[in-house]
DRENTI-546935 format. One record per atom (N, C-alpha, C, CB): residue in one letter; x, y, z negated. Coordinates in steps of 0.02 Angstrom, whole numbers, padded with zeros to 5 digits, always signed. Last residue first. Glycine has a CB too. Example, Ala and Ser with C-alpha at 12.3 -4.5 7.8 and 13.67 -1.06 7.14 Angstrom:
s+00642-00112-00354
s+00684-00053-00357
s+00645+00002-00394
s+00704-00030-00286
a+00660-00284-00390
a+00615-00225-00390
a+00660-00165-00390
a+00565-00224-00452
***
This chain:
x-00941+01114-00416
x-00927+01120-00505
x-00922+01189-00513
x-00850+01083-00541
x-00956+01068-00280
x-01042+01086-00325
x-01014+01118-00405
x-01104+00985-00346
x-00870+01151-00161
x-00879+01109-00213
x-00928+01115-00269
x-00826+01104-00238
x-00882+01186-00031
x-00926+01140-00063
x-00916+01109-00113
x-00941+01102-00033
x-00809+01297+00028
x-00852+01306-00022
x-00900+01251-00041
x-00885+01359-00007
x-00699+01263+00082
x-00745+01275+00123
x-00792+01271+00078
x-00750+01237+00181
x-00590+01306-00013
x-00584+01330+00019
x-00654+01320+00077
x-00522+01317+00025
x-00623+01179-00111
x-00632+01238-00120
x-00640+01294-00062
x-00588+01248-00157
x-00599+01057-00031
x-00667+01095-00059
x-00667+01146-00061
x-00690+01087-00114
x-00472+01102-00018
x-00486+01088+00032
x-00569+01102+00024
x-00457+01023+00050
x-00425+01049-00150
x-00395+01132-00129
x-00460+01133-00092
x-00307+01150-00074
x-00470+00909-00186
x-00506+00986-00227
x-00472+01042-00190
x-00484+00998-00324
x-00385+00847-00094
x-00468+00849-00075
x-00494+00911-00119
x-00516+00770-00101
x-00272+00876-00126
x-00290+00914-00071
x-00364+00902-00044
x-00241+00901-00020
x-00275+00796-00226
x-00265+00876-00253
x-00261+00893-00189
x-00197+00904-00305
x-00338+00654-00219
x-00354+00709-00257
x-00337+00784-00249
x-00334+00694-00308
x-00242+00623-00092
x-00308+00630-00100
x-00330+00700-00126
x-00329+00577-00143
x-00103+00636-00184
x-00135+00658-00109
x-00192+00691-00100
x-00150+00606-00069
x-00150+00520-00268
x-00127+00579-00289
x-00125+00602-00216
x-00059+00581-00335
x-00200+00412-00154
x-00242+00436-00204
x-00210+00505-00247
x-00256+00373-00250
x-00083+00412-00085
x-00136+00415-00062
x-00177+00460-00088
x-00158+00366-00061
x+00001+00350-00181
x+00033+00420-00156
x-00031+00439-00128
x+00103+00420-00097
x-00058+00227-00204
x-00059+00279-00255
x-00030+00337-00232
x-00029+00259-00314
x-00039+00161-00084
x-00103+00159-00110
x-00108+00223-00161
x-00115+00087-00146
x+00106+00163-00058
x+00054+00186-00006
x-00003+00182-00072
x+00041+00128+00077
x+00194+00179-00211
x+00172+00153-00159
x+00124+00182-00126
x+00159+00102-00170
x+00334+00294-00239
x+00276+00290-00242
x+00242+00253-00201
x+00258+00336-00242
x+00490+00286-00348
x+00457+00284-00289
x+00389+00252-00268
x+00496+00263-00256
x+00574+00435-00446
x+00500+00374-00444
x+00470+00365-00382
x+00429+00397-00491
x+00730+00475-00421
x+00681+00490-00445
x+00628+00432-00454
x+00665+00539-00412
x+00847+00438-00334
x+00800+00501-00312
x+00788+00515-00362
x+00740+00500-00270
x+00862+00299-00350
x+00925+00351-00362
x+00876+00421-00364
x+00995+00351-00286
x+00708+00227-00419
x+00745+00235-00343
x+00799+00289-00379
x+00685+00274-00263
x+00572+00116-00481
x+00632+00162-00486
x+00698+00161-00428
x+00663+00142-00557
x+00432+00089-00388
x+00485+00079-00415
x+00525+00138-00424
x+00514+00034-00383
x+00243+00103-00420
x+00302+00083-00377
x+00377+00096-00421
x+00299+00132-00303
x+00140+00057-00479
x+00136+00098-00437
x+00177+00105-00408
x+00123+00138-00448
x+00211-00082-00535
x+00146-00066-00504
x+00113-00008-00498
x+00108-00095-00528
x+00344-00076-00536
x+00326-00126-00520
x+00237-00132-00490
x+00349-00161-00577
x+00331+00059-00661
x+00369+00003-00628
x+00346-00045-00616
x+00414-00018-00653
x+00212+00071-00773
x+00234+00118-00703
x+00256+00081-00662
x+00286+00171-00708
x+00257+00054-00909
x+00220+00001-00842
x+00192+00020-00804
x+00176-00045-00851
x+00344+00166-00950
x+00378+00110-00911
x+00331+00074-00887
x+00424+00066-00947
x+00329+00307-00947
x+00280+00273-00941
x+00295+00197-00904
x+00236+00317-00907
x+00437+00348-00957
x+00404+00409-00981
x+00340+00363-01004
x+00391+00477-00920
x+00530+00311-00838
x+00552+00312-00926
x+00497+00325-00977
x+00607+00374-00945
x+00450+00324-00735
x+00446+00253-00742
x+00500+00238-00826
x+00483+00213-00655
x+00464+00456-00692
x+00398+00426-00735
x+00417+00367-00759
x+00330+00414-00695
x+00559+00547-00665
x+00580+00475-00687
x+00534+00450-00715
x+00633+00466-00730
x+00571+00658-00520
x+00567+00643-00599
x+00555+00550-00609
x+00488+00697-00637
x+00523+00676-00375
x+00602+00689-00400
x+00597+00689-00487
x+00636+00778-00366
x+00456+00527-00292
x+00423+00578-00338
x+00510+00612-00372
x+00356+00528-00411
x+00457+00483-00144
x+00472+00491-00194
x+00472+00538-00228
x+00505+00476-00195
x+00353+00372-00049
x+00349+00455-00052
x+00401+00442-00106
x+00265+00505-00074
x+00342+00238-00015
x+00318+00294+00053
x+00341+00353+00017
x+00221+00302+00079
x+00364+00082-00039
x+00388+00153-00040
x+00387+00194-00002
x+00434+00160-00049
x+00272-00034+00006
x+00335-00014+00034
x+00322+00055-00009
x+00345-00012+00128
x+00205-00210-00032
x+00201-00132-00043
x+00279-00108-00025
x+00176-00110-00130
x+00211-00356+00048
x+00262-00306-00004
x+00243-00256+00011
x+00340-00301+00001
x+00175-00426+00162
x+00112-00425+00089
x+00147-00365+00024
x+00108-00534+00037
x+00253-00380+00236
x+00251-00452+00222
x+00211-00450+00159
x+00324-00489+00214
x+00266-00245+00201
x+00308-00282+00235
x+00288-00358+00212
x+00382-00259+00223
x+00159-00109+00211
x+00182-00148+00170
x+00193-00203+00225
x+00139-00161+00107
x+00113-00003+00294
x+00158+00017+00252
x+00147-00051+00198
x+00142+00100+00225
x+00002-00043+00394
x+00066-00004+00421
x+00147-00002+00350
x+00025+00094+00439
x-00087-00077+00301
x-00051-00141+00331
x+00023-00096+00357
x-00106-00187+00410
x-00128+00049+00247
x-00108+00010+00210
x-00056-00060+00221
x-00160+00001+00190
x-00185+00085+00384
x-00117+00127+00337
x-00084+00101+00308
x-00125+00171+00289
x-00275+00006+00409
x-00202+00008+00443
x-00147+00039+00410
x-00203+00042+00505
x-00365+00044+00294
x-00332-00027+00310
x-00279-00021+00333
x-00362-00069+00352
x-00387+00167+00311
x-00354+00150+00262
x-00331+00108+00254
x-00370+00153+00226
x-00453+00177+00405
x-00390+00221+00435
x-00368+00185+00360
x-00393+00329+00454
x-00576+00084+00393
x-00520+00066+00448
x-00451+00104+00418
x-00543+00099+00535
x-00615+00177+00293
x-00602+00121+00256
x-00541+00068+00331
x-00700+00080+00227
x-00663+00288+00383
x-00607+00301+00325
x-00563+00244+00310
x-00641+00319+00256
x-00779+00218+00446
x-00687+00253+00492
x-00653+00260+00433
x-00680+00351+00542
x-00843+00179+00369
x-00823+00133+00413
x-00769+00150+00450
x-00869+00118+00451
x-00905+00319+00304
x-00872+00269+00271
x-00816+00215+00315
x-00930+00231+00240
x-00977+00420+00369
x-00895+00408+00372
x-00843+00335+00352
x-00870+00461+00322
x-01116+00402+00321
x-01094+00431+00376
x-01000+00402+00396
x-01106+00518+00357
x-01083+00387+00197
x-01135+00347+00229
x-01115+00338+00308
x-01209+00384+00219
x-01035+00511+00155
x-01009+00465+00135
x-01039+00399+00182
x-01019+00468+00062
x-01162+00608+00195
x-01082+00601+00239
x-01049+00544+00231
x-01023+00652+00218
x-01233+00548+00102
x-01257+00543+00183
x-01217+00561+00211
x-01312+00577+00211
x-01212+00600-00035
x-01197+00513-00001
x-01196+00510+00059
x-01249+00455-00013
x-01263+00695-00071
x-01188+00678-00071
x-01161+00641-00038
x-01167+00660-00116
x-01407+00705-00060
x-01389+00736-00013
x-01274+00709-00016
x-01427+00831-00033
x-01416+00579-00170
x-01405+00574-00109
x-01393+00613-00061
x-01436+00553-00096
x-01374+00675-00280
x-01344+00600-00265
x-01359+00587-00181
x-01389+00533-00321
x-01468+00757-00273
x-01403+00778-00252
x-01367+00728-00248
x-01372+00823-00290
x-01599+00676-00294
x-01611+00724-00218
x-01524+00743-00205
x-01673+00821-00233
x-01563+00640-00428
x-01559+00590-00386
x-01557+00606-00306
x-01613+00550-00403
x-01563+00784-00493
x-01499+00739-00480
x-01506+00665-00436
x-01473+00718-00555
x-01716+00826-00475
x-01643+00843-00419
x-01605+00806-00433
x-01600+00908-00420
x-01747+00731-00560
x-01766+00716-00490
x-01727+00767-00447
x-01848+00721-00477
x-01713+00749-00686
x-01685+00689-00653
x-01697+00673-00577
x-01709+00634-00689
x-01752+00868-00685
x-01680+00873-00678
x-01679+00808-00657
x-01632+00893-00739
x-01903+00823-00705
x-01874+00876-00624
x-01806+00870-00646
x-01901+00980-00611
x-01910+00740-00814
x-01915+00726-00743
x-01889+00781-00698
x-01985+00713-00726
x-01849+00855-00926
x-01826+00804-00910
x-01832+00757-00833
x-01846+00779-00958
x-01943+00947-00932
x-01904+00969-00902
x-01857+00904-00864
x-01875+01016-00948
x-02011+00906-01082
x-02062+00917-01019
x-01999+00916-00944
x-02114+01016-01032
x-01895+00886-01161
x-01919+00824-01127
x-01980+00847-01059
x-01957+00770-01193
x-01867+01021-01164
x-01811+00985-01151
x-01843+00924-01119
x-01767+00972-01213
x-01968+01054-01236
x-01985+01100-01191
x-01923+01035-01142
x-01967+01204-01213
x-01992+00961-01367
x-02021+00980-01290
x-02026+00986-01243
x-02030+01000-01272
x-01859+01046-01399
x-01860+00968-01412
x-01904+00955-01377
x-01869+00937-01477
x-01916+01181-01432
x-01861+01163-01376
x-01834+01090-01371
x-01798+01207-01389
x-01989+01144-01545
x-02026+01189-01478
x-01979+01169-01421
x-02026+01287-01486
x-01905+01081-01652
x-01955+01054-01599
x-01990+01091-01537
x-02008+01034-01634
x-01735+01094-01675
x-01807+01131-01649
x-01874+01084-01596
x-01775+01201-01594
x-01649+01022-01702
x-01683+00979-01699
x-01739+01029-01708
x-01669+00922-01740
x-01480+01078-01683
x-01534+01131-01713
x-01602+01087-01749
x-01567+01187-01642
x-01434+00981-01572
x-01411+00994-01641
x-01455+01044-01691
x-01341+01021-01634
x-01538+00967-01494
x-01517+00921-01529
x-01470+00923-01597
x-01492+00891-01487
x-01538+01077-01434
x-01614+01083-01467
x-01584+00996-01492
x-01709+01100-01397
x-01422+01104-01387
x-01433+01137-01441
x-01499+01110-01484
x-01437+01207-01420
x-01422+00978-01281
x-01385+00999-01322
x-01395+01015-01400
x-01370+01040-01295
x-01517+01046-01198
x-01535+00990-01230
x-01484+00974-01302
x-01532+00932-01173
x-01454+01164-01155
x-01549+01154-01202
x-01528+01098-01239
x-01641+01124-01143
x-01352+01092-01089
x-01343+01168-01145
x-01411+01169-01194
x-01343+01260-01091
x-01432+01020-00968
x-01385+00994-01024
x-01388+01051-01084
x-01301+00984-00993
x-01486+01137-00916
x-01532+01077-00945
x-01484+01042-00996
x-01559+01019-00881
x-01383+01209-00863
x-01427+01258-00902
x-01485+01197-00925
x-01463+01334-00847
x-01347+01102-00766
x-01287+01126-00826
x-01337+01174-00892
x-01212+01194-00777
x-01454+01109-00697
x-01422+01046-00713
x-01398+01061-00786
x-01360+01026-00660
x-01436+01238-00661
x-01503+01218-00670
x-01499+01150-00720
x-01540+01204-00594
x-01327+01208-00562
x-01332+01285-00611
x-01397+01250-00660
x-01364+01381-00553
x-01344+01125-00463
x-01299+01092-00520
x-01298+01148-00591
x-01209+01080-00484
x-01463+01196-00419
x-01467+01137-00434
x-01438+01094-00491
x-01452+01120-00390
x-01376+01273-00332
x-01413+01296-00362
x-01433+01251-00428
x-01458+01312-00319
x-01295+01175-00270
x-01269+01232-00318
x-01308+01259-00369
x-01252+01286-00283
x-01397+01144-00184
x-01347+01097-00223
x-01325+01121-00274
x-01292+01078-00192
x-01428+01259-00091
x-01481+01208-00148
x-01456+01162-00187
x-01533+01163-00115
x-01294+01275-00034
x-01319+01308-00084
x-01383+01282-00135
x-01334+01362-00052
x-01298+01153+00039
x-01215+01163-00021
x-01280+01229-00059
x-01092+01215+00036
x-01382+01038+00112
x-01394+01119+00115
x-01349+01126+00036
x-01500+01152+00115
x-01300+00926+00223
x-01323+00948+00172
x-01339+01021+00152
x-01290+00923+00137
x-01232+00917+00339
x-01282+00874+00328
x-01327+00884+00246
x-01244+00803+00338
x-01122+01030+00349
x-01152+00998+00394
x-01237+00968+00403
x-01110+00955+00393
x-01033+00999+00240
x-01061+01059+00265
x-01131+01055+00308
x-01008+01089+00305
x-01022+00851+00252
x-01066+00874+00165
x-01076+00958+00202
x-00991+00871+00056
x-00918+00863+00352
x-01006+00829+00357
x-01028+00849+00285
x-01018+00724+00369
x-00826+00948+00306
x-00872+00962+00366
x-00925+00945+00355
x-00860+00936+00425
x-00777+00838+00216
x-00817+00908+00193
x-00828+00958+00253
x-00772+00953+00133
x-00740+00737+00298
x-00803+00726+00232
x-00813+00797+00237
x-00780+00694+00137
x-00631+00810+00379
x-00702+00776+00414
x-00767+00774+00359
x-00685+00686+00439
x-00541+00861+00262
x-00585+00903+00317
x-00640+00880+00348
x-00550+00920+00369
x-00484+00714+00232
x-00549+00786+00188
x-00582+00818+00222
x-00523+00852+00148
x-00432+00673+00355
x-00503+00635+00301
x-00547+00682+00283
x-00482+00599+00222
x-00351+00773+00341
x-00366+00756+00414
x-00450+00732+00368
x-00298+00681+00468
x-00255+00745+00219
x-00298+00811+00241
x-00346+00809+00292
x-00256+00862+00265
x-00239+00627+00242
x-00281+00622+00188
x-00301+00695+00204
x-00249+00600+00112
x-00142+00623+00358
x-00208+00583+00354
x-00249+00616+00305
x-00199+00509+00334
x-00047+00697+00309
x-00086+00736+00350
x-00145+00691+00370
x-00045+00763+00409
x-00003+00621+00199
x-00029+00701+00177
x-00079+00730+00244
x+00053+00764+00165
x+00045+00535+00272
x-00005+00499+00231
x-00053+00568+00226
x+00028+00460+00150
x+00166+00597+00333
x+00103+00569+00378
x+00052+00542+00341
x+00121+00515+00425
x+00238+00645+00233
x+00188+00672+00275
x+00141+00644+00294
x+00205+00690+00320
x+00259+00510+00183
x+00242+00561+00142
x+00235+00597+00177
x+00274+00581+00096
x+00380+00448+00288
x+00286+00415+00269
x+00257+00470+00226
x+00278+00325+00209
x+00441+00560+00291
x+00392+00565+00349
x+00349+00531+00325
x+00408+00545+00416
x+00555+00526+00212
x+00510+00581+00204
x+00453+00578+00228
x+00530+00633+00224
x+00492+00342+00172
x+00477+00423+00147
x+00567+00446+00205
x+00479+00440+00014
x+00452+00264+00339
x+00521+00266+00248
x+00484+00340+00243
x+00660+00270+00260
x+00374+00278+00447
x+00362+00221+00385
x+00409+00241+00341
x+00373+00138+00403
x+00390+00357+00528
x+00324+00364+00484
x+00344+00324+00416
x+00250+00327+00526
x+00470+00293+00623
x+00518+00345+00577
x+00461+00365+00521
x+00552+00425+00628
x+00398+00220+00703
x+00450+00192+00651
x+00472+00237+00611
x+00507+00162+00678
x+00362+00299+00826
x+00322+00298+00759
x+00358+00263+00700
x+00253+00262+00769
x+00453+00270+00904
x+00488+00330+00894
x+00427+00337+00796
x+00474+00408+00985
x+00434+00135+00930
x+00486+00137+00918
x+00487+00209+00868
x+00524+00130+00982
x+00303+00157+00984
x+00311+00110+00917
x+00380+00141+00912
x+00304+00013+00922
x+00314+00236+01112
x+00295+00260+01031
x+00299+00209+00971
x+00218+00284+01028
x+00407+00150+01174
x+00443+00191+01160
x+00413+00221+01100
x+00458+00228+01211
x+00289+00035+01194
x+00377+00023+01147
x+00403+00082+01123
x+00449-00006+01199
x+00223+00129+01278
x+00212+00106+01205
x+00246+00099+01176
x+00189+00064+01190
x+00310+00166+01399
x+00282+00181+01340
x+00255+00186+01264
x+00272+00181+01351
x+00339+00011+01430
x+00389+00038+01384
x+00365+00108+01369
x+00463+00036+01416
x+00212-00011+01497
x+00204-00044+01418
x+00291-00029+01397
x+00174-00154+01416
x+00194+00066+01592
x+00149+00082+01537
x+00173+00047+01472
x+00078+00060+01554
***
């Protein structure tokens, strides 16, 4: 049993240098999304949300105009209105939260290890490289998101993550329809 293991530590070694650390982060952070936006499917009603954020956006636009115009009928009508938008937005704050609530304690693990998995002695490691030269473009880049490499810009675990994150957490919404925007 235990040159099993050896054998997956051994063969999991190949995770750690980009290319593969740059998968394997991509297929965590997809893996993540999918679970959050299951549970926001799941544990929340997405259309009363929607509805909600429509209602939201059509309260801002009043308020807005009846500020620049300084119509009093709609200066009113804006403050009568005022409690019920603030009371769905606090009802969508939390229908948001209760996956978040829900998940938090596994995410924040899978992010620890990740994080320990990919830095050497307290040293952030280079997991992904970017094929352009941010670090000319935006020199205090270097050194703290990560370094200049022959390739291109090399990206630490924390910030490949978070770019990751972001643009496969918005595909990934989209595609199971919860995103409230």
């Amino acid at each position: 049993m235990q040159d099993l293991f050896a054998a997956f530590l051994v063969w999991f070694e190949v995770f750690r240098y980009p290319p593969y650390a740059g998968l394997l982060i991509t297929a965590v952070s997809l893996g993540v999304t999918l679970m959050s936006n299951l549970a926001m499917k799941r544990f929340s009603d997405v259309r009363r949300l929607k509805r909600y954020q429509v209602e939201i956006k059509q309260y801002q636009e009043m308020q807005k105009k009846a500020q620049k115009t300084q119509d009093e009928k709609l200066l009113r009508k804006v403050r009568r209105r005022k409690a019920y938008i603030d009371r769905i937005q606090k009802e969508m704050l939390g229908a948001r939260c209760k996956p978040l609530l829900i998940f938090m304690i596994p995410f924040m693990m899978i992010f620890y290890l990740l994080s320990g998995f990919y830095s050497a002695g307290g040293v952030s490691q280079i997991v992904a490289v970017i094929p352009f030269n941010a670090h000319k473009l935006l020199p205090f880049l270097a050194g703290f998101v990560g370094e200049p490499t022959a390739g291109g810009f090399g990206l630490y675990f924390f910030y490949f993550y978070m770019l990751v994150g972001f643009g496969v957490g918005q595909i990934v919404q989209r595609a199971m329809g919860v995103n409230l925007t």
